[in-house]
C-alpha positions as a Markdown table, in Angstrom:
| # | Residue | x | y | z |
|---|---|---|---|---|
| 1 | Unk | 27.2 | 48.5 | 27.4 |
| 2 | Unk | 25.2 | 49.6 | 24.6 |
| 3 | Unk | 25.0 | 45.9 | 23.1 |
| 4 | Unk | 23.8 | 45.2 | 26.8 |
| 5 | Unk | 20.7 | 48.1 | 27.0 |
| 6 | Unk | 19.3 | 46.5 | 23.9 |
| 7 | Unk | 19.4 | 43.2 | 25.1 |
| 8 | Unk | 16.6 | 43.4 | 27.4 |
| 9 | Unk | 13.7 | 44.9 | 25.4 |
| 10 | Unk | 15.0 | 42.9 | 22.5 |
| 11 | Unk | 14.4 | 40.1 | 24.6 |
| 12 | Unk | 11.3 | 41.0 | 26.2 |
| 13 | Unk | 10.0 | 41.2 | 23.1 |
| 14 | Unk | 9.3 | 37.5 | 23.1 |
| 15 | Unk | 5.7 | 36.1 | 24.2 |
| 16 | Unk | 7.5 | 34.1 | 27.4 |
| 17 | Unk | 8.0 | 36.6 | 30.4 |
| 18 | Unk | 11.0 | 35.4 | 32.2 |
| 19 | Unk | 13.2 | 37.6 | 34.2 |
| 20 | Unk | 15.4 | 34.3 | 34.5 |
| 21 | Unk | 15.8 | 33.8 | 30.6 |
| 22 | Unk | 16.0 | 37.5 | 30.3 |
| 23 | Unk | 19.0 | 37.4 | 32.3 |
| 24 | Unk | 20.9 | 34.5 | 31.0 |
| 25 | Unk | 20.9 | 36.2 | 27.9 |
| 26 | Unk | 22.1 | 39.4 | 29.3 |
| 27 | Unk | 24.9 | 37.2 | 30.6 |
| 28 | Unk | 25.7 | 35.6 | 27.6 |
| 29 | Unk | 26.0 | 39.4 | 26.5 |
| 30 | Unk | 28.0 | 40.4 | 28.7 |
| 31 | Unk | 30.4 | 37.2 | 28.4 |
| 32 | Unk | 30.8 | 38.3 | 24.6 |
| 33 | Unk | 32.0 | 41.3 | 25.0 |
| 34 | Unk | 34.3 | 40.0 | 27.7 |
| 35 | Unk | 35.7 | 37.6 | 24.7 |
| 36 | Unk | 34.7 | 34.6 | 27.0 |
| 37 | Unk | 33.0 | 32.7 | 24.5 |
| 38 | Unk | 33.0 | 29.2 | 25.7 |
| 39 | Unk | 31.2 | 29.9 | 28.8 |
| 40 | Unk | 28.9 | 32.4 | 27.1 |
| 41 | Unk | 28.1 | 29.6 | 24.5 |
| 42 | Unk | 27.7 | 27.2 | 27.0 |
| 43 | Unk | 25.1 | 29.1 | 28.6 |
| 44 | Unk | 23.0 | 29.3 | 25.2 |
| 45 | Unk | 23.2 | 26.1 | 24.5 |
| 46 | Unk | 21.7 | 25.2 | 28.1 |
| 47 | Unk | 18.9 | 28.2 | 27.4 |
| 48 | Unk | 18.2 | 25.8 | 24.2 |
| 49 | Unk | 17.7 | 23.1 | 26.5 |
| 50 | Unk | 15.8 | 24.8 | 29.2 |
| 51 | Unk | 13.4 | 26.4 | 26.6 |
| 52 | Unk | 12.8 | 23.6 | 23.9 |
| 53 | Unk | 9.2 | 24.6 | 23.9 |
| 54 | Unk | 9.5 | 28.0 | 23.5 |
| 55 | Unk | 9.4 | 28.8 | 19.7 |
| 56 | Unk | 10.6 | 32.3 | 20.5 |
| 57 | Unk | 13.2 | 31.8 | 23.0 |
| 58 | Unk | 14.6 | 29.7 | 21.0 |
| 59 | Unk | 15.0 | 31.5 | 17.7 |
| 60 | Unk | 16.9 | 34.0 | 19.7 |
| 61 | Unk | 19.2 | 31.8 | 21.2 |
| 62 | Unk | 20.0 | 30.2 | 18.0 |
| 63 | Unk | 20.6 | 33.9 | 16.7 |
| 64 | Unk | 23.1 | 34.6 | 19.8 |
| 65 | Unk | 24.6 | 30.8 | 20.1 |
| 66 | Unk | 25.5 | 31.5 | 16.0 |
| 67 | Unk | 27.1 | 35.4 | 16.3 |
| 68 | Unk | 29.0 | 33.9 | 19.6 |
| 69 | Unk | 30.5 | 31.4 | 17.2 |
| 70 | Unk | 31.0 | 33.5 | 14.2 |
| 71 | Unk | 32.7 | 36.3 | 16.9 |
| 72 | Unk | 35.1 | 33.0 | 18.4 |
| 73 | Unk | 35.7 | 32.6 | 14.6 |
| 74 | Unk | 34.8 | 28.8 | 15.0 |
| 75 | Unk | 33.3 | 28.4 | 11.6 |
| 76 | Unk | 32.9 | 24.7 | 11.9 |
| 77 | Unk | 30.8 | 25.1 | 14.8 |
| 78 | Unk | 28.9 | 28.3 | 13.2 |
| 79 | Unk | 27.7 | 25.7 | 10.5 |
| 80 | Unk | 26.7 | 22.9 | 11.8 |
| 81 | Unk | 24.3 | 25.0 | 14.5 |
| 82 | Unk | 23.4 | 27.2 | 12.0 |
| 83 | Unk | 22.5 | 23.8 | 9.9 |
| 84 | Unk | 20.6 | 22.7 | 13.3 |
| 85 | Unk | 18.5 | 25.9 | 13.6 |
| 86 | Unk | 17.7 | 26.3 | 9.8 |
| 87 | Unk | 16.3 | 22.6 | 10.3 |
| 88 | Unk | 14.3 | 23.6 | 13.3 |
| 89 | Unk | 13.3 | 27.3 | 12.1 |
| 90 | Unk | 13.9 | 27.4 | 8.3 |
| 91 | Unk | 12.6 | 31.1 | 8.1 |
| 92 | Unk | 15.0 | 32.3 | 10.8 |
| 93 | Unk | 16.2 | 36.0 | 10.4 |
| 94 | Unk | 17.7 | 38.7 | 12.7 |
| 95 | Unk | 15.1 | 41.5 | 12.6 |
| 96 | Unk | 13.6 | 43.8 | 14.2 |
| 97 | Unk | 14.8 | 45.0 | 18.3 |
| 98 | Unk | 17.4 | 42.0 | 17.7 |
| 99 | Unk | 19.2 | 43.9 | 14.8 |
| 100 | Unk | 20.9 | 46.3 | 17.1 |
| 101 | Unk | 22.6 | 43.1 | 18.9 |
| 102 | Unk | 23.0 | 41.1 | 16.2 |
| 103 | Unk | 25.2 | 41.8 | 13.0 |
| 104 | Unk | 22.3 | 41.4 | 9.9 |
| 105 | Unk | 25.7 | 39.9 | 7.9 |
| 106 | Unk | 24.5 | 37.0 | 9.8 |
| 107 | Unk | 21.1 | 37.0 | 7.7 |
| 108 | Unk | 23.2 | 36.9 | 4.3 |
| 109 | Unk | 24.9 | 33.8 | 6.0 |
| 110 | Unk | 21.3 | 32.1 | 7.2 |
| 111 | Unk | 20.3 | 33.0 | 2.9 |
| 112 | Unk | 23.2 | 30.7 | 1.8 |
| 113 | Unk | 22.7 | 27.9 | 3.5 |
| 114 | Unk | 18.9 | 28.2 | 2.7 |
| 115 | Unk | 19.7 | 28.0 | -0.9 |
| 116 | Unk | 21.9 | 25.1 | -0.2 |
| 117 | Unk | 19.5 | 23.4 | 2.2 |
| 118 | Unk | 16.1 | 24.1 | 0.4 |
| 119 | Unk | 14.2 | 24.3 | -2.6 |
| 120 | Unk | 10.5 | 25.0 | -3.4 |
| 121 | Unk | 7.3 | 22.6 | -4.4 |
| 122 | Unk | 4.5 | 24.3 | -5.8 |
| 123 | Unk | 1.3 | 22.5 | -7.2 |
| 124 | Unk | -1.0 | 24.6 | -8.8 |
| 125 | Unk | -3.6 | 21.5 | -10.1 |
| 126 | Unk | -6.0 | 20.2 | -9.1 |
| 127 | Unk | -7.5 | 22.5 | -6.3 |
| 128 | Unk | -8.8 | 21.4 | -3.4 |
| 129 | Unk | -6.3 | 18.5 | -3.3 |
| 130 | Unk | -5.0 | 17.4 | 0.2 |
| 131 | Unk | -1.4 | 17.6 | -0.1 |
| 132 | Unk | 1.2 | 15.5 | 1.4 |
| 133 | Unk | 4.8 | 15.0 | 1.5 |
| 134 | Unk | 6.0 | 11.9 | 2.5 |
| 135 | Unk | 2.6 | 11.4 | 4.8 |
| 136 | Unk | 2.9 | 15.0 | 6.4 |
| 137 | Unk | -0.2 | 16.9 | 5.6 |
| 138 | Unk | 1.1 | 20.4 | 3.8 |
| 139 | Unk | -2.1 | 22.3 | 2.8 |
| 140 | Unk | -4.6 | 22.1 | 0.0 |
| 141 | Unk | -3.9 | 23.1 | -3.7 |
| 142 | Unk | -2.9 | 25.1 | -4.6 |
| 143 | Unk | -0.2 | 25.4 | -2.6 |
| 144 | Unk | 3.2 | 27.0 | -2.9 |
| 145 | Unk | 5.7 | 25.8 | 0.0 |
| 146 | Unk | 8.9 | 27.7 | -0.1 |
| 147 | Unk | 11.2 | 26.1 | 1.9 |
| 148 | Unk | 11.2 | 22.4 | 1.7 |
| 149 | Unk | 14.5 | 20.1 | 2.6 |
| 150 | Unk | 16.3 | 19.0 | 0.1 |
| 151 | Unk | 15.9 | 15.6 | -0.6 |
| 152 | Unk | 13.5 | 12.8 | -2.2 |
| 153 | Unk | 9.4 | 13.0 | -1.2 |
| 154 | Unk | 6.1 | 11.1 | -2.0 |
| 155 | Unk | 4.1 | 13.8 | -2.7 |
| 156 | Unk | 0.4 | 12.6 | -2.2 |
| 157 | Unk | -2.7 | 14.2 | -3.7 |
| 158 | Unk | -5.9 | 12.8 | -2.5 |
| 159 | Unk | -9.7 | 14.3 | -3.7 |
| 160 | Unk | -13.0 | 13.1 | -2.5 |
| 161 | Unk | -14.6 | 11.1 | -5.7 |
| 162 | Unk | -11.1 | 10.7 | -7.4 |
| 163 | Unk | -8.1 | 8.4 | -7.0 |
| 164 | Unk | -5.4 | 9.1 | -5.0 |
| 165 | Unk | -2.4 | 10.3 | -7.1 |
| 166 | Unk | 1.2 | 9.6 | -5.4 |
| 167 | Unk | 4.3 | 10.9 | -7.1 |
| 168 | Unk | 7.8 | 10.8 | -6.6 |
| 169 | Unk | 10.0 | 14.0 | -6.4 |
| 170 | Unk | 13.2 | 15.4 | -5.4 |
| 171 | Unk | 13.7 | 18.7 | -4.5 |
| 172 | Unk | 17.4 | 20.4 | -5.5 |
| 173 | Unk | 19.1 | 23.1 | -3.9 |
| 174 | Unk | 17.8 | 26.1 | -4.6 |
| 175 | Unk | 15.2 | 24.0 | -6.8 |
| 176 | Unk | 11.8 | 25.2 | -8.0 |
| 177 | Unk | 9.8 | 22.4 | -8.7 |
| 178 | Unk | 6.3 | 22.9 | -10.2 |
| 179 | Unk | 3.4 | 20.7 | -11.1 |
| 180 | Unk | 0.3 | 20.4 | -13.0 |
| 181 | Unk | -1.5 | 17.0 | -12.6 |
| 182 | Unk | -4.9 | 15.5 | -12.8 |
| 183 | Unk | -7.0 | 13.3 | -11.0 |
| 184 | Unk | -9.0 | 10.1 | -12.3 |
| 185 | Unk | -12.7 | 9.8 | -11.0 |
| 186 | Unk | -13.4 | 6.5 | -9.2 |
| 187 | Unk | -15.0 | 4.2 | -10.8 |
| 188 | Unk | -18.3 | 3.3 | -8.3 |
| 189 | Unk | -21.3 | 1.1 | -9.2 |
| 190 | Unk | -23.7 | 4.5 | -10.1 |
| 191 | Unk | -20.9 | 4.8 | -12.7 |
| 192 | Unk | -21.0 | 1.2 | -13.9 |
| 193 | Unk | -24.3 | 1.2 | -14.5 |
| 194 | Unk | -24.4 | 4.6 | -16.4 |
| 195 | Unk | -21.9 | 3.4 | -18.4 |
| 196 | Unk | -23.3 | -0.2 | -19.1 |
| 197 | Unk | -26.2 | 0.0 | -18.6 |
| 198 | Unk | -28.1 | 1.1 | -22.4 |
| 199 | Unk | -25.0 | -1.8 | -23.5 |
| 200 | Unk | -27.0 | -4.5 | -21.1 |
| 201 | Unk | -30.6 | -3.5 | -22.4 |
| 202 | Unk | -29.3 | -3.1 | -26.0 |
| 203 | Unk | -27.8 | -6.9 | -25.5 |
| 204 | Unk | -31.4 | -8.4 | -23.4 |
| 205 | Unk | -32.9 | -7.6 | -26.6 |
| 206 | Unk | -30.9 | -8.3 | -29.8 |
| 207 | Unk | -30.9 | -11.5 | -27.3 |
| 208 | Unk | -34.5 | -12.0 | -27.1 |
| 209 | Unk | -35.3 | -10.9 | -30.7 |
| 210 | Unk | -33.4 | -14.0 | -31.6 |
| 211 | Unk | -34.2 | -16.6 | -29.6 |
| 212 | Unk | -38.0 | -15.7 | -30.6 |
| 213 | Unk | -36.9 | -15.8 | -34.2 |
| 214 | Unk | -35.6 | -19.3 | -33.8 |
| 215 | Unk | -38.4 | -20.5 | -31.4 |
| 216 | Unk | -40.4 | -20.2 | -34.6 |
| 217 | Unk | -38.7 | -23.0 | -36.6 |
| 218 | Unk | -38.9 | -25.6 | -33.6 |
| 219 | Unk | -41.5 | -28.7 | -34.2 |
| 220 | Unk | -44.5 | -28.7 | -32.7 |
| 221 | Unk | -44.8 | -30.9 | -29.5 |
| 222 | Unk | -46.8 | -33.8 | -30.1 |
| 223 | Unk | -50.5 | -33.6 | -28.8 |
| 224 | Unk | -51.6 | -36.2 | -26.3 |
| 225 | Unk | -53.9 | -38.7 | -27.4 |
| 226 | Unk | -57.6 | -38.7 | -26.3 |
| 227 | Unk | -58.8 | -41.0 | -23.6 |
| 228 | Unk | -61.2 | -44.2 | -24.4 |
| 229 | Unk | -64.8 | -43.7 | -23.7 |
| 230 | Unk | -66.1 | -45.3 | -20.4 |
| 231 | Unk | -67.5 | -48.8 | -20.8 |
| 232 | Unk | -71.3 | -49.0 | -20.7 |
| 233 | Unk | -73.4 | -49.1 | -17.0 |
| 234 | Unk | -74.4 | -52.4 | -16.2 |
């Protein structure tokens, strides 16, 4: 019964007020401690279907559908939810009010299959770099994520004025991958002509300089010759 008292404000202590959810999980309580697992992990597993959109609701369901499991000693099904939630909530803990219903053994478990799961990307240069992974804006640099899937990634950094850079990574277990990189400034017409520019005028006059050197050795153009007098008035 004292599993059950704590239930409620543990609950509660989400932002969704729902006497209905409240009691389903008082249920699935209650089912526990009677040893009928099944039904009491049937039950969660319909609360995770009910309350999809609840971020809240949902991380404690996952935290009860997982100690059901790990108390019916199905350890199969304890890790291929506890794979599901991880993937959905890859910070997911037991703390605070939950604690008291909730083993925190099961935190050391959720800390393994992190390290398995994830690894970390930090990019410290450039700042004030959009970054993406595989097209999924992350943040701007720098930028330490600490929990990203293992796995291969595009990683994307894109900078007003510069060139995009795109680079390919793969985060290991337990992985953590930094980077340092640099971006090249694109190369617009204002930069053309600073750069070309004195190279142009420099070339218009060595170019000019010579063709007036050489104008001077050309012949002379032969003068036309006068007209005859008009013939005398009659």
């Amino acid at each position: 019964m004292v599993a059950l008292s704590c239930l409620i404000p543990a609950v509660a202590a989400c932002s969704v007020q729902d006497e209905t959810y409240i009691e389903k999980f008082t249920e699935v309580a209650y089912l526990r401690s009677k040893g009928e697992y099944d039904r009491a992990i049937e039950l969660v597993q319909n609360i995770i279907k009910e309350y999809a959109d609840s971020e809240n609701v949902l991380r404690h369901a996952y935290n009860q559908l997982i100690f059901t499991l790990d108390k019916k000693n199905d350890v199969n099904a304890k890790l291929e939810n506890a794979r599901a939630a991880l993937e959905r909530f890859p910070d997911l803990r037991i703390e605070g009010i939950e604690s008291n219903i909730i083993p925190g053994e099961l935190n050391d478990y959720y800390d393994q299959l992190r390290g398995e799961m994830f690894g970390s990307v930090t990019v410290r240069e450039p700042e004030g770099c959009r970054l993406f992974l595989n097209e999924k804006f992350m943040g701007e640099t720098p930028l330490h994520l600490p929990l990203v899937r293992v796995g291969e990634y595009a990683l994307v950094l894109t900078k007003s004025g510069y060139h995009d850079l795109t680079k390919r990574i793969v985060v290991d277990p337990s992985g953590r991958h930094e980077y340092s990189e640099s971006l090249s400034r694109e190369r617009g017409m204002w930069w053309w002509a600073h750069r070309l520019g004195p190279a142009l005028v420099g070339g218009a006059i060595i170019t000019y300089g010579l063709v007036r050197d050489a104008g001077g050795n050309e012949p002379v153009a032969d003068q036309p010759l006068p007209l005859p007098p008009p013939p005398p008035a009659q």
